[in-house]
C-alpha positions in Angstrom: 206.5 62.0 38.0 207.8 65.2 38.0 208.1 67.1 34.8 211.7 67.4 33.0 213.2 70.7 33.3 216.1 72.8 31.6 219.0 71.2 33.7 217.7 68.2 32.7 218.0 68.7 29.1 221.2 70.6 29.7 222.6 67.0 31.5 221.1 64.7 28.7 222.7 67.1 25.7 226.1 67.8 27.7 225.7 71.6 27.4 225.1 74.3 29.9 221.7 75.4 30.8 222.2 79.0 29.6 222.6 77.0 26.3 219.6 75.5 26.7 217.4 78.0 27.6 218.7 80.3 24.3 217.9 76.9 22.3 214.3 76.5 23.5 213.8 80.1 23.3 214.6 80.7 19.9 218.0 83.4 20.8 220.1 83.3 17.7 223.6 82.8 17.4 223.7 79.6 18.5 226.4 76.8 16.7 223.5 75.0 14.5 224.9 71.2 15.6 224.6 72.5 19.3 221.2 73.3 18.4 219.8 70.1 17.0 221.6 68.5 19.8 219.5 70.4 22.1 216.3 69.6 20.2 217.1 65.8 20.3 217.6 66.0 24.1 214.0 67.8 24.6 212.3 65.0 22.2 214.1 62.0 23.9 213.1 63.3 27.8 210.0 65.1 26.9 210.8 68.9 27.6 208.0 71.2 27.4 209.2 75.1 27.3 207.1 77.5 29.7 205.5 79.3 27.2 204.9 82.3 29.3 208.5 82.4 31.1 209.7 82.0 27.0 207.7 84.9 26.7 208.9 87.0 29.2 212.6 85.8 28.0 212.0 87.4 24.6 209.5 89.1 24.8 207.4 87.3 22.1 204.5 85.0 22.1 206.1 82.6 20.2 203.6 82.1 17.6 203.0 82.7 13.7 199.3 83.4 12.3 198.4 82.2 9.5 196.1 84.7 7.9 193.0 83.8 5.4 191.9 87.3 4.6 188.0 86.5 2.7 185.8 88.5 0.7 183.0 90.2 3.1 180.2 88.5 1.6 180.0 84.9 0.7 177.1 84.9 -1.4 178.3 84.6 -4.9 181.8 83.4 -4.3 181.4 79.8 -2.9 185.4 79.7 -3.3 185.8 80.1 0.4 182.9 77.5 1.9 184.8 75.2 -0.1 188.0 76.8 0.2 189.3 74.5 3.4 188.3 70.8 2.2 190.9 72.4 -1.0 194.1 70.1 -0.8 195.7 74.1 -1.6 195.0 74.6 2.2 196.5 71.8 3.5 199.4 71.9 1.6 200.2 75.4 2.7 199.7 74.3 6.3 201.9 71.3 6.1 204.4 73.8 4.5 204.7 76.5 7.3 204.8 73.5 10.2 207.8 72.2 8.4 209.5 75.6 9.6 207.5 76.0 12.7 207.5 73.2 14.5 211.3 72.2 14.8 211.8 75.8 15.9 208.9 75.4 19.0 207.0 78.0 17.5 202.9 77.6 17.5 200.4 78.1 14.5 197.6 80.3 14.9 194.5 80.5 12.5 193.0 83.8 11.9 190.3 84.4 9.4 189.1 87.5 8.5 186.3 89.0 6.2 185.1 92.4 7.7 186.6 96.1 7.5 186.3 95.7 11.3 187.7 92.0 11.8 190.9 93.2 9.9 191.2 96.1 11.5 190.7 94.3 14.9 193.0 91.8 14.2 196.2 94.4 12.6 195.4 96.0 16.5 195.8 92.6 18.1 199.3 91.5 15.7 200.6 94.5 16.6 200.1 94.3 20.5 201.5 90.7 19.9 199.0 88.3 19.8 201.1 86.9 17.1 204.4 87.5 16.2 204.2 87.6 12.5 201.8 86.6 10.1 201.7 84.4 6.6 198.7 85.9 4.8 196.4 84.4 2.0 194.3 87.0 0.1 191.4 85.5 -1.6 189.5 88.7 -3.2 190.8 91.3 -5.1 190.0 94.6 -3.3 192.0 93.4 -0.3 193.1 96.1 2.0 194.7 93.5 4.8 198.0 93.6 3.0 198.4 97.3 2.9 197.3 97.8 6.4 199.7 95.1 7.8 202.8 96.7 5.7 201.8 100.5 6.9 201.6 99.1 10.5 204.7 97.5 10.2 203.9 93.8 10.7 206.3 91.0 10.2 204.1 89.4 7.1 204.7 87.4 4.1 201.9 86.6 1.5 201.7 82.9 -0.4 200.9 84.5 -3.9 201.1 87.9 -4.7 198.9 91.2 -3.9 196.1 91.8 -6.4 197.3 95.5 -6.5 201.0 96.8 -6.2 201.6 96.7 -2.5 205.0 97.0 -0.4 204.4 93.6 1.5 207.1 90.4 0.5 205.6 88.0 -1.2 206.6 84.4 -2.5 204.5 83.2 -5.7 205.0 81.3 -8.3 205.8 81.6 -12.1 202.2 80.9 -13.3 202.3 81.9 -16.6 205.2 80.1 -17.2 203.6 77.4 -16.2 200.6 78.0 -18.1 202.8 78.4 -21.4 204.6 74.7 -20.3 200.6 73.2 -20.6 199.8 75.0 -24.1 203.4 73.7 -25.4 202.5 70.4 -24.4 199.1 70.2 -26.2 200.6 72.1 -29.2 202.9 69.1 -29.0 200.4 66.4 -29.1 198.8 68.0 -32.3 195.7 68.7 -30.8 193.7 71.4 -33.1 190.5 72.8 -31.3 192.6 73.9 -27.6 190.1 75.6 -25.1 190.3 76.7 -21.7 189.1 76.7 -18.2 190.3 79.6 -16.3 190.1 80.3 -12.5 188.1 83.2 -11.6 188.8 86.9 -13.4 189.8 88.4 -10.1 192.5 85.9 -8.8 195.9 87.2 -9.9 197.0 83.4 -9.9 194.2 82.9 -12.9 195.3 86.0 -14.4 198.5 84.9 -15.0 197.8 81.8 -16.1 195.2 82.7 -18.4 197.6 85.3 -19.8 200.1 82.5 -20.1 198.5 80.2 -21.7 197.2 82.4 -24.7 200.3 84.8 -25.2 202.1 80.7 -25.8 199.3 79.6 -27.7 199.7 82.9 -30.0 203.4 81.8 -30.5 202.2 79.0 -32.0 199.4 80.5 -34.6 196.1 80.3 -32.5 195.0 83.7 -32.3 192.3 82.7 -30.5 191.5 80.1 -27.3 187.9 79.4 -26.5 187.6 79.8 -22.2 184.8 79.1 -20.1 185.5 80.6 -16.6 185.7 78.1 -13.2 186.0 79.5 -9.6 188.4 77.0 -8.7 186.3 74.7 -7.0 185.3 70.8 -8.8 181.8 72.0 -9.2 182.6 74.7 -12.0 185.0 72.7 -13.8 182.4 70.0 -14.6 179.6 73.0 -15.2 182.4 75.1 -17.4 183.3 71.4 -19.4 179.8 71.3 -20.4 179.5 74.6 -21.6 182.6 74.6 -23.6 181.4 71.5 -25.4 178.5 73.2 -26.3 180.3 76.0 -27.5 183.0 73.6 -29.1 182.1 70.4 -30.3 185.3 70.0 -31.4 187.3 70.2 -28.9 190.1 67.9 -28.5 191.7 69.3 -25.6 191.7 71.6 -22.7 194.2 73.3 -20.2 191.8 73.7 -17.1 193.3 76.4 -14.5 193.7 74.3 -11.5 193.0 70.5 -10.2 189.9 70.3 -8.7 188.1 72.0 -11.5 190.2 69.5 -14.0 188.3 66.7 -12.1 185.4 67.9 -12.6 186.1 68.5 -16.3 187.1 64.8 -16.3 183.1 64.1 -15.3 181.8 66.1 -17.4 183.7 64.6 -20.6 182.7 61.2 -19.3 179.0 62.3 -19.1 179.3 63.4 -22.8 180.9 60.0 -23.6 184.4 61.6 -24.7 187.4 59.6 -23.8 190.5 61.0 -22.3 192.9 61.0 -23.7 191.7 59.3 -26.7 189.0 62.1 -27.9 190.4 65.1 -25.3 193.6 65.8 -23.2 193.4 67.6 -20.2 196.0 69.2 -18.6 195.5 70.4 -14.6 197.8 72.8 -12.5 198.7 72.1 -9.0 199.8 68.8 -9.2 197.5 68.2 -5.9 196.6 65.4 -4.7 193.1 65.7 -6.5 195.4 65.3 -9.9 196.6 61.8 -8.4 193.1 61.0 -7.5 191.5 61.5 -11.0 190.9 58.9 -13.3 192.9 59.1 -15.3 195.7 61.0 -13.4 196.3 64.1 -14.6 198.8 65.7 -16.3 199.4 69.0 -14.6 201.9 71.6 -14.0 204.0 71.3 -10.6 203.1 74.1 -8.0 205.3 73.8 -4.4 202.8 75.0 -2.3 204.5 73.3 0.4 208.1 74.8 -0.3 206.5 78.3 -0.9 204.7 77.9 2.3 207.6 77.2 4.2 209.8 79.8 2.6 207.0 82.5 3.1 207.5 81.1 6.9 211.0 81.7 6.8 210.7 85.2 5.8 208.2 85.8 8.4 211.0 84.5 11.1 213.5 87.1 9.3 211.7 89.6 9.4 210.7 89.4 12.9 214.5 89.1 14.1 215.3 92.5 11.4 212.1 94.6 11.0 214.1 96.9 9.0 214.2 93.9 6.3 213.3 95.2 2.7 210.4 94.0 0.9 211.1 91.3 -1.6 209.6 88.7 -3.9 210.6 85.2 -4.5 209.1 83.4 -7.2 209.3 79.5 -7.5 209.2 77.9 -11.2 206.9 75.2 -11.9 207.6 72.2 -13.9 205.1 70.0 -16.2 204.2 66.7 -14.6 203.0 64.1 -17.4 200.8 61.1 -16.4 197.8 59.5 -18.3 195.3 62.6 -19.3 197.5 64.4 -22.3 
């Protein structure tokens, strides 16, 4: 059988193939019921676009990276061995394909933790390997995000810079979100509140550790016992332990993210306290780790998905208008209440 071709869609939508062929090869200005009609027609005969004539076309190679810029050595930060079995990863995936895939555009994974390998690949973005790029920074003395804004890529980061840089960014309202958990366990009447923060360097933990005290200072308690996590389930059980020892009576804990909540949740059951009866735990993600928990966690809404998919959309502005402005767009989270507080 021979393979369906642009006159074919063209006849099956009942539009011209000039149409067509600014559809498929992602031309703007194009009436947006035309365009979904022109989609439907590919799906229903089984179009496939020549990705090299499309490139020729507009000069692009129709694809997005998604960026995971790592720390150069691994050895003490076992955030990143773990970091792609983290439902975070997922969800930020699943979020940029909801933009990329109606448009025909392809994903490409790109992970860098060398001076050279970033260096290597802002040389490759900018002879257009990729089009644009949606960027997670996982260490703190990141020099990927400056180097893509002074070379002028199309980028967008999913949480903000450690360190003031002009690069857009979409992030979300952590410490608000952190002060939504404290007002909840102030609310419960819970006296001895600690705290399991993510790790010191993470402007994500920053904020909610900042958060969580500055609301737990509104409300008389001058000071919040913490045990730092690195994120993963591993240090949440190890930092529970430690803040038992530390605080026997605690009676409830804001832990910084998910996974380490569920690992809290282990620990307390390995020192025989009931949740919620003898301590309340409040997560932050609402992943799907705070479904799987037993029992499911309370925890503070984060829209990884939406924030991926709006980075993603930025990315696709800004490679249509590269003299875009930076800018920031910052989500707000909401409390999510199940059994655990």
């Amino acid at each position: 059988m021979r393979k369906p071709t642009l006159e074919d869609v063209a006849r099956e939508a009942g539009v011209s193939r000039a149409t067509v062929s600014r559809v498929v090869n992602g031309i703007r200005n194009v009436d947006p019921k035309l365009d979904e009609i022109v989609w439907r027609a590919v799906t229903k005969i089984g179009y496939v676009p020549n990705r090299a004539a499309r490139s020729l076309v507009t000069r692009r190679s129709g694809t997005v990276a998604l960026v995971v810029s790592d720390s150069e050595s691994h050895d003490d930060d076992p955030f990143m061995s773990q970091f792609f079995s983290d439902p975070y990863f997922g969800r930020v995936v699943g979020g940029i394909m909801s933009v990329l895939r109606p448009a025909g555009i392809q994903l490409g994974l790109q992970l860098v933790g060398t001076t050279e390998a970033r260096t290597r690949l802002v040389g490759d973005l900018g002879q257009g390997q990729a089009d644009g790029a949606v960027v997670l920074s996982l260490h703190p003395n990141d020099t990927l995000p400056r180097q893509l804004s002074d070379a002028g890529i199309a980028a967008v980061m999913v949480g903000r810079p450690a360190e003031p840089t002009p690069i857009s960014y979409v992030d979300l309202a952590n410490d608000t979100g952190a002060a939504l958990a404290a007002e909840h366990l102030v609310g419960l009447g819970r006296g001895t509140i600690g705290m399991v923060t993510g790790p010191a360097h993470a402007p994500a933990a920053q904020d909610r550790d900042e958060g969580f005290r500055r609301a737990m200072a509104r409300h008389g308690h001058a000071f919040v016992p913490a045990v730092e996590g690195n994120f993963t389930h591993d240090s949440g059980e190890k930092a529970m332990h430690r803040l038992l020892d530390e605080n026997p009576d605690l009676d409830a804990v804001f832990v910084a993210n998910d996974l380490m909540a569920q690992g809290a949740l282990r620990a307390l059951s390995e020192r025989g306290r009931e949740v919620p009866g003898d301590v309340v735990v409040v997560g932050f993600d609402d992943s799907s780790a705070a479904l799987a928990s037993r029992p499911a966690l309370t925890t503070v809404r984060h829209p990884l998905e939406d924030m991926a998919a709006r980075a993603t959309r930025m990315v696709l502005e800004r490679i249509e208008n590269p003299g875009m402005r930076v800018e920031s767009v910052i989500f707000e989270p909401e409390l999510v209440i199940r059994q655990s507080a």
